[in-house]
C-alpha positions as CSV (number, residue, x, y, z in Angstrom):
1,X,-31.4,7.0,30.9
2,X,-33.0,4.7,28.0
3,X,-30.6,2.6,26.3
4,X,-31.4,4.4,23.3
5,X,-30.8,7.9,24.9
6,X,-27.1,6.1,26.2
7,X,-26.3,5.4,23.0
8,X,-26.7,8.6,21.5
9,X,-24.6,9.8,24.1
10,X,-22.1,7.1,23.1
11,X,-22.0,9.0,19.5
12,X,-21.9,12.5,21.0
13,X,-18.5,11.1,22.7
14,X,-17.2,9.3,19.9
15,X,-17.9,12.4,17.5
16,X,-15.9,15.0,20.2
17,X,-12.9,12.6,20.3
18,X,-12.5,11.5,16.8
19,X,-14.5,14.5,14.9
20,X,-16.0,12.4,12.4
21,X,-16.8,8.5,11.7
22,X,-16.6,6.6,8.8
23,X,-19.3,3.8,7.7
24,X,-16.3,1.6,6.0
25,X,-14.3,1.4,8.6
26,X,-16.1,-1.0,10.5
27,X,-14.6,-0.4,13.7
28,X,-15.5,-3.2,16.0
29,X,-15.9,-2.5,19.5
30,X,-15.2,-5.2,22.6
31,X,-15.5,-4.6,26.0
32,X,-16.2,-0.9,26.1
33,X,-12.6,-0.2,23.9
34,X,-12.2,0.5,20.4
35,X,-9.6,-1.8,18.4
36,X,-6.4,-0.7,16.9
37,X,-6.8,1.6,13.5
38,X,-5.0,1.9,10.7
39,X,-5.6,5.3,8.5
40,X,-4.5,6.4,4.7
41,X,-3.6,9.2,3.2
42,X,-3.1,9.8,-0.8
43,X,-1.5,12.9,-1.8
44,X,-2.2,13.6,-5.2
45,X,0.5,14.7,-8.0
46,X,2.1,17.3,-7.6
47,X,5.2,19.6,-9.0
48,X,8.3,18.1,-8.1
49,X,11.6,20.5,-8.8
50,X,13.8,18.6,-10.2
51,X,17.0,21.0,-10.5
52,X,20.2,20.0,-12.4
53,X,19.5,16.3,-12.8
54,X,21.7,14.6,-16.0
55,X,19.7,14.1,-19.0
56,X,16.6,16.1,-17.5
57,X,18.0,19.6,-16.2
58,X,14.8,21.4,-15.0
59,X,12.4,19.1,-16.4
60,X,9.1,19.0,-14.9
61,X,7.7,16.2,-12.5
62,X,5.5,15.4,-10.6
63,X,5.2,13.4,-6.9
64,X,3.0,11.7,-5.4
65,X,3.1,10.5,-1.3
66,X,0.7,7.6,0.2
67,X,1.0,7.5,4.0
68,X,-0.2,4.2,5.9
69,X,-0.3,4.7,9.6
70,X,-0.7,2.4,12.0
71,X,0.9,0.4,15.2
72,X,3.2,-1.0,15.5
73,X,4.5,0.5,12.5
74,X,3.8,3.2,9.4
75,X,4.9,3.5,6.2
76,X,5.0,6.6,3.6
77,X,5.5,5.3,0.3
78,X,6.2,7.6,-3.1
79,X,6.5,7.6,-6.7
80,X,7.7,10.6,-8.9
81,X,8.6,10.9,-12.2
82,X,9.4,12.9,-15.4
83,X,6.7,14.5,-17.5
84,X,8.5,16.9,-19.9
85,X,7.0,16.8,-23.2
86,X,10.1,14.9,-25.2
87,X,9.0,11.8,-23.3
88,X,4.7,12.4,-24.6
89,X,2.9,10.1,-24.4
90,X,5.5,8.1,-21.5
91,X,7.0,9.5,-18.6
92,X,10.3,8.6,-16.9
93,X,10.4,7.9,-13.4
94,X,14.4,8.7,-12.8
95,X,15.2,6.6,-9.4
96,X,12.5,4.4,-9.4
97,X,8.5,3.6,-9.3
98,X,7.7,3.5,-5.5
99,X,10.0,4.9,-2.7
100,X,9.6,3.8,1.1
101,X,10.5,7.3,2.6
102,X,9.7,6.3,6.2
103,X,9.6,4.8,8.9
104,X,13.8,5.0,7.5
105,X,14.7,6.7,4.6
106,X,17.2,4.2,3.7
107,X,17.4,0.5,3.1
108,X,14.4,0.2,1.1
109,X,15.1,3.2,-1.2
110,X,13.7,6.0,-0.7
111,X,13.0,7.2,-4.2
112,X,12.7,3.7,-5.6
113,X,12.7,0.6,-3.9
114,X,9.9,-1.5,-6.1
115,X,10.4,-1.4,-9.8
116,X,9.0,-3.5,-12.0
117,X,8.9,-5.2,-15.7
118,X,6.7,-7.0,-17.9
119,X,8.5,-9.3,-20.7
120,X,11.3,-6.8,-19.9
121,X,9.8,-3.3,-20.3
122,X,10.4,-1.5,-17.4
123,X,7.2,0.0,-16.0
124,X,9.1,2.8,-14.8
125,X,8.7,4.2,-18.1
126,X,5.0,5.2,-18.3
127,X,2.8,7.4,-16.2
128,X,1.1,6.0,-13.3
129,X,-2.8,6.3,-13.6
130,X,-3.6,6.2,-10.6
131,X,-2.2,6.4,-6.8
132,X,-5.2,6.3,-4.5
133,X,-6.0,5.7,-0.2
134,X,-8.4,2.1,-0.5
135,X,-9.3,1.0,3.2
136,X,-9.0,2.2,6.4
137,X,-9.9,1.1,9.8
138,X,-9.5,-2.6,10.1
139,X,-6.9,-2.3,7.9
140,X,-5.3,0.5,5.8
141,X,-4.6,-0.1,1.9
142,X,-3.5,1.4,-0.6
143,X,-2.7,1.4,-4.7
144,X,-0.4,2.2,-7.9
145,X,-1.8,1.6,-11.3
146,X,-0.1,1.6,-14.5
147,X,-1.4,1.0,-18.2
148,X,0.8,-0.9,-20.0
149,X,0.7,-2.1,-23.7
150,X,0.2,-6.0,-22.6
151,X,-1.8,-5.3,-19.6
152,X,-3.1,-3.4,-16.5
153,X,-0.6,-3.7,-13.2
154,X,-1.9,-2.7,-10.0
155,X,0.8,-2.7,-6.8
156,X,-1.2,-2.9,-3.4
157,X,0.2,-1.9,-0.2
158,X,-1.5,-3.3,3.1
159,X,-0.6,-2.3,7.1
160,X,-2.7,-4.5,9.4
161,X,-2.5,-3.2,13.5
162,X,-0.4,-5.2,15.2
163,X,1.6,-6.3,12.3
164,X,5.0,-5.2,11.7
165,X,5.3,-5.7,8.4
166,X,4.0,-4.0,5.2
167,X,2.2,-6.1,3.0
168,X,1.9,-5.9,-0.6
169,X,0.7,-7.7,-3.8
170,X,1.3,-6.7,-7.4
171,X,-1.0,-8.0,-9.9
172,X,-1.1,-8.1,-14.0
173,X,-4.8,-8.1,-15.8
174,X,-3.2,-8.5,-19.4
175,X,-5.1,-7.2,-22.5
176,X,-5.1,-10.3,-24.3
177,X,-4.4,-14.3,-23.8
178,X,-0.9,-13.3,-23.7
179,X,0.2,-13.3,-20.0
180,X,3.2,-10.9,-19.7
181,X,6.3,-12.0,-17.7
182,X,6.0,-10.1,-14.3
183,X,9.1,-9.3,-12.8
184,X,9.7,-7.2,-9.7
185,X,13.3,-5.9,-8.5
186,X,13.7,-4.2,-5.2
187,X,16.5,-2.4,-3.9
188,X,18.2,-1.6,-1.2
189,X,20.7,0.1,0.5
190,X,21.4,-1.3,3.7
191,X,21.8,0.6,7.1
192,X,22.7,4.1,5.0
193,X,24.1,5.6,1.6
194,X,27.4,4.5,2.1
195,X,29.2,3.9,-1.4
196,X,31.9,1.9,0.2
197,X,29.9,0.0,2.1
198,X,30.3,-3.9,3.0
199,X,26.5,-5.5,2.0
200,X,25.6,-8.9,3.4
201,X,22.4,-10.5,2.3
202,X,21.1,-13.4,4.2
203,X,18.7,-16.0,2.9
204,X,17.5,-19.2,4.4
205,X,20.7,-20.9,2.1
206,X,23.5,-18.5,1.9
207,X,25.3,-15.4,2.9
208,X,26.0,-13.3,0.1
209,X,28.7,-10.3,0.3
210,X,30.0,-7.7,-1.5
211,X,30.1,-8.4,-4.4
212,X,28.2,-10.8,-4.9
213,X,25.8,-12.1,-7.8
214,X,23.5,-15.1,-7.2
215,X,20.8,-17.3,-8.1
216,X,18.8,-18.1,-5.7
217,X,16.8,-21.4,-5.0
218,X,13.5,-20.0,-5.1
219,X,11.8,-22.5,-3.1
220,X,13.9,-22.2,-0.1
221,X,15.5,-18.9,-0.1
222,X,12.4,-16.9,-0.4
223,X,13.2,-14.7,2.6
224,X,16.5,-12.0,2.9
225,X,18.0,-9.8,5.5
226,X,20.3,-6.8,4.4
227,X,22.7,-5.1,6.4
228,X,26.0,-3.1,6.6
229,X,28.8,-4.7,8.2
230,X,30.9,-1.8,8.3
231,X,28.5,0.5,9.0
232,X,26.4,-1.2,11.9
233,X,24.1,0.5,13.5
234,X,25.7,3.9,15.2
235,X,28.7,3.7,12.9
236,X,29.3,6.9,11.0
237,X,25.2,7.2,10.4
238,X,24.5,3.3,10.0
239,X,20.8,2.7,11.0
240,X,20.8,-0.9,11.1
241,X,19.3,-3.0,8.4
242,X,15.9,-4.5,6.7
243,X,14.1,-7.4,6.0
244,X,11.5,-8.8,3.4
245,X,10.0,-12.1,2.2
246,X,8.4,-13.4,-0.9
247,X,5.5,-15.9,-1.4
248,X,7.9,-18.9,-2.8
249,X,4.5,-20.6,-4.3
250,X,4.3,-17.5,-7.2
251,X,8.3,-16.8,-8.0
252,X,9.8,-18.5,-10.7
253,X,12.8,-17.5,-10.6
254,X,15.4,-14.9,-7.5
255,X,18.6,-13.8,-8.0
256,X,20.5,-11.0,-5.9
257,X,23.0,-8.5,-6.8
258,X,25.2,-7.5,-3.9
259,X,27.4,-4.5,-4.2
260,X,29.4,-2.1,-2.6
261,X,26.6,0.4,-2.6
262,X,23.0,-1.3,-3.5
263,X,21.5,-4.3,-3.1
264,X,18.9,-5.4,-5.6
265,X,16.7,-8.6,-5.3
266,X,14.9,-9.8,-8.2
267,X,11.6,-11.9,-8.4
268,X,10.3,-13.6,-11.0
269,X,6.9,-14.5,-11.1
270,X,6.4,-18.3,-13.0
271,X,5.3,-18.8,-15.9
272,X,1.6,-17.5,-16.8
273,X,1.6,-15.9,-13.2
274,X,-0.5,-13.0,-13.3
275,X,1.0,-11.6,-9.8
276,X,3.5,-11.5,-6.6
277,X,3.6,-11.0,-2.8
278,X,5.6,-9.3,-0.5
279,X,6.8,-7.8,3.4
280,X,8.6,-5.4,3.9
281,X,10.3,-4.4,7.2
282,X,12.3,-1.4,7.9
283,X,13.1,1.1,10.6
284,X,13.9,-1.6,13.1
285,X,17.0,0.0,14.6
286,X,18.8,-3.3,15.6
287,X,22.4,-4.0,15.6
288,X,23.4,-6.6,13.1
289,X,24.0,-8.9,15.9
290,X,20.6,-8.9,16.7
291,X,18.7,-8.0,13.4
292,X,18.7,-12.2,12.3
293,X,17.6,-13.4,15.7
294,X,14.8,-10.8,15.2
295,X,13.6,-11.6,11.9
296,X,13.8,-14.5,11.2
297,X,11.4,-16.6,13.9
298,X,8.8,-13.4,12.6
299,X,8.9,-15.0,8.3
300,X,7.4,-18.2,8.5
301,X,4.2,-16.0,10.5
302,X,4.2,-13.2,7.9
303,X,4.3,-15.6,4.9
304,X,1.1,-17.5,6.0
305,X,-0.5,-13.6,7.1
306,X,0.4,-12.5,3.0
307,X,-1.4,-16.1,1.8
308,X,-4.1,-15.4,3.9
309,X,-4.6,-11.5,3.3
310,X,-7.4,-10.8,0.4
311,X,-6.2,-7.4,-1.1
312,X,-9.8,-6.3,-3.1
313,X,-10.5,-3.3,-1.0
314,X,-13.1,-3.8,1.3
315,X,-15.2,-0.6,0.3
316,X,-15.2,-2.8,-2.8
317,X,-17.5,-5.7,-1.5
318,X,-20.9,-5.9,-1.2
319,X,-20.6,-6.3,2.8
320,X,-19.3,-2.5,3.0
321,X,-22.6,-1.7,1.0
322,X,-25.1,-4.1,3.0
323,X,-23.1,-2.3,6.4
324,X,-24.0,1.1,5.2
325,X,-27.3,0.3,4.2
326,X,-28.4,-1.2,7.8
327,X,-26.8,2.1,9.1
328,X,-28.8,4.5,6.9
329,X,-31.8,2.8,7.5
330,X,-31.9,2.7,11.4
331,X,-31.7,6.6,11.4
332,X,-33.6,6.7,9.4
333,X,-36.6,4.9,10.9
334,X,-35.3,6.9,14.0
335,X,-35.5,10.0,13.5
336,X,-37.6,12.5,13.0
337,X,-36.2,15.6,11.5
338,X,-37.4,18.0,8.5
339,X,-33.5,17.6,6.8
340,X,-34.1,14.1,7.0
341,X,-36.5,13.3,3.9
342,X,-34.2,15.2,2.0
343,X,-30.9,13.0,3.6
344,X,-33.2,10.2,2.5
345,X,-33.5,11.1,-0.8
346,X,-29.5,11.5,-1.4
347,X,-28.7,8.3,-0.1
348,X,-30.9,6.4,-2.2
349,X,-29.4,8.0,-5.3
350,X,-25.6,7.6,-4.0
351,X,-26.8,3.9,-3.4
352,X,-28.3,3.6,-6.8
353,X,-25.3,5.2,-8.5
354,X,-22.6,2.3,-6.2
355,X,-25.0,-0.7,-7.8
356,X,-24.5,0.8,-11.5
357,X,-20.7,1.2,-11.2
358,X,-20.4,-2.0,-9.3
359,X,-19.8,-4.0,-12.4
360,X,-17.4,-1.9,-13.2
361,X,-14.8,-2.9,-10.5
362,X,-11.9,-5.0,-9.9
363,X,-12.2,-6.5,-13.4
364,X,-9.5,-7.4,-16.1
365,X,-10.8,-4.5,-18.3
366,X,-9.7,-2.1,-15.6
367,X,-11.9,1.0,-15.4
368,X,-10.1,3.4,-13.6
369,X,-13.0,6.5,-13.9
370,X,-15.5,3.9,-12.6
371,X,-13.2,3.0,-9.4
372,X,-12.6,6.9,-8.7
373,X,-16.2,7.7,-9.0
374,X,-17.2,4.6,-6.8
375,X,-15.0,5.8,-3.8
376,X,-15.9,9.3,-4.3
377,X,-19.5,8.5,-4.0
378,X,-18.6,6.7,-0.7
379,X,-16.8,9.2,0.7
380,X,-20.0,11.2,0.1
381,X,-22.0,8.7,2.0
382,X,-19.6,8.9,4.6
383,X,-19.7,12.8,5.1
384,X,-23.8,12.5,4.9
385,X,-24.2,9.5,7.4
386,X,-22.0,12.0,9.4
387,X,-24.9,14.4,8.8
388,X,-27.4,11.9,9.9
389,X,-26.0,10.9,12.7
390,X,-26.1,13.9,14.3
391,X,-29.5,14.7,13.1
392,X,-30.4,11.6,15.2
393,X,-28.3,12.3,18.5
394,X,-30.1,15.6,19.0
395,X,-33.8,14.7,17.6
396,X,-35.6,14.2,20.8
């Protein structure tokens, strides 16, 4: 068999085992075996009852879920909120902005871990624009965008395969010279929803317990570990604690807030900082006797992996384009098919439509109809190189 008949056999495989292919995800191949992918899903908003909640009875919301799979470890992520009309043109979002809902729905809340605030207006109090799937493959990414009156935020959540932790950047693009105070303030309820609970935080400096309100040294204490000490893992529904880390080199200011029921760490970003950086860990299903031992030789990694880690979606940059192109154009040159002139013809428009909108992304003057339409329009050169493709394998 020719190399190029071995090949198409290749893709006759690869299309019965995965059932489709997609150009972005530039899955490299070594030695014969695929690498590790990571895969996103967006749900978009939907009706959320709400039922007898105080202040809201029977209001409408709405919910929207983001799943980021991947090994060793996924994520689902949500954000839900009220839209009855007494709040037009804001909405409230009752518990929170983003909720971790798996891999534990606990520690990091479920219904509102990640809040945040610019000059002190919560951002929980306007409607998210957009919650969208960015990259998968290589990677999987995904965003929350909110319009605020001093400027744009956007909240990125990453998964990498291989990596434990989830990764995440929050960014400002202010509407003036005016550079808002971003502030973020996570919270979590270690190893369960236990309002008697006994919190411990652990940073790089201190131990902090119930109750317990502190300022942290930014600089060195820019990593903490939650747990219960009552309710260890296995103890009356105690499932262990969490972990997370900051990059020190953007926070301006920490404190934590240790009760009996939540604990809430706050991060200030200094000064004319225009964004923060996370990791997450949850899920891990340690005891607490372990749960330091295991964390903390795993921070001084992540933190360099987080400063490394460019969050512009790479369906974004021009390589994704220039990857597609060389695709099309083999097949093109290849094969030999009547549907092909007319495959030709729409890729050449889809191509000329990413170039126009191109200017349009990742700018301070965000320009979230351009971004939606630039993604849709490579989802549609995804489903035709599909097309393509198999135009190609069966040609000859």
């Amino acid at each position: 068999m020719t190399s190029n008949g071995q090949l198409r056999w290749y893709w006759v495989v690869m299309a019965l085992l995965t059932g489709a292919l997609a150009a972005h995800t530039w899955a490299a191949q070594g030695q014969g075996k695929l690498r590790p992918k990571a895969s996103v899903s967006a749900g978009p908003g939907a009706p959320e009852p709400l039922g007898g909640y105080p202040g809201h009875d029977n209001h409408p919301t709405k919910k929207w879920t983001v799943v980021l799979a991947c090994q060793p470890c996924s994520y689902s992520l949500q954000h839900w909120a009220c839209y009855h009309e007494s709040h037009a043109p804001h909405a409230i979002a009752l518990e929170g902005q983003i909720g971790m809902t798996s891999p534990a729905g606990f520690n990091w809340y479920h219904n509102g871990f990640f809040n945040f605030s610019l000059d002190g207006e919560a951002g929980r109090n306007y409607p998210v624009k957009a919650v969208r799937a960015l990259d998968q493959g290589e990677r999987g990414s995904c965003e929350f965008v909110w319009d605020m009156p001093a400027a744009w935020v956007r909240a990125r959540f990453m998964v990498i395969p291989g990596e434990e932790p989830l990764f995440c950047a929050i960014t400002t693009h202010p509407k003036g010279d005016h550079v808002p105070l971003l502030t973020v303030s996570l919270v979590a309820y270690p190893s369960g929803y236990f309002h008697q609970g006994q919190r411990v935080a652990v940073t790089a400096a201190g131990v902090y317990k119930t109750r317990a309100e502190a300022e942290l040294d930014a600089a060195r204490e820019w990593w903490v570990v939650f747990y219960d000490e009552k309710y260890d893992m296995g103890v009356e529904g105690g499932g262990g604690g969490a972990g997370g880390l900051t990059d020190p080199a953007l926070v301006g200011r920490a404190r934590l807030d240790v009760t009996n029921y939540p604990v809430t760490w706050t991060i200030s970003a200094k000064p004319g900082g225009r964004e923060l950086r996370f990791a997450f860990w949850n899920g891990l299903s340690r005891r607490n006797a372990e749960l330091l031992a295991y964390l903390q030789p795993r921070f001084e990694p992540a933190l360099a992996k987080l400063r490394a880690l460019d969050f512009r979606p790479l369906r974004y940059r021009p390589e994704c384009l220039e990857h597609i192109k060389r695709e099309f154009e083999k097949l093109f040159a290849e094969t030999r098919v009547p549907g092909v002139a007319e495959a030709a013809e729409a890729y050449q428009e889809a191509m000329a439509r990413l170039e126009a909108l191109r200017p349009h992304l990742e700018g301070d003057a965000v320009d979230i109809a351009a971004e939606e339409e630039y993604l849709a329009t490579l989802d549609r050169l995804d489903a035709l190189l599909w097309d393509v493709r198999m135009q190609w394998i069966f040609s000859d």
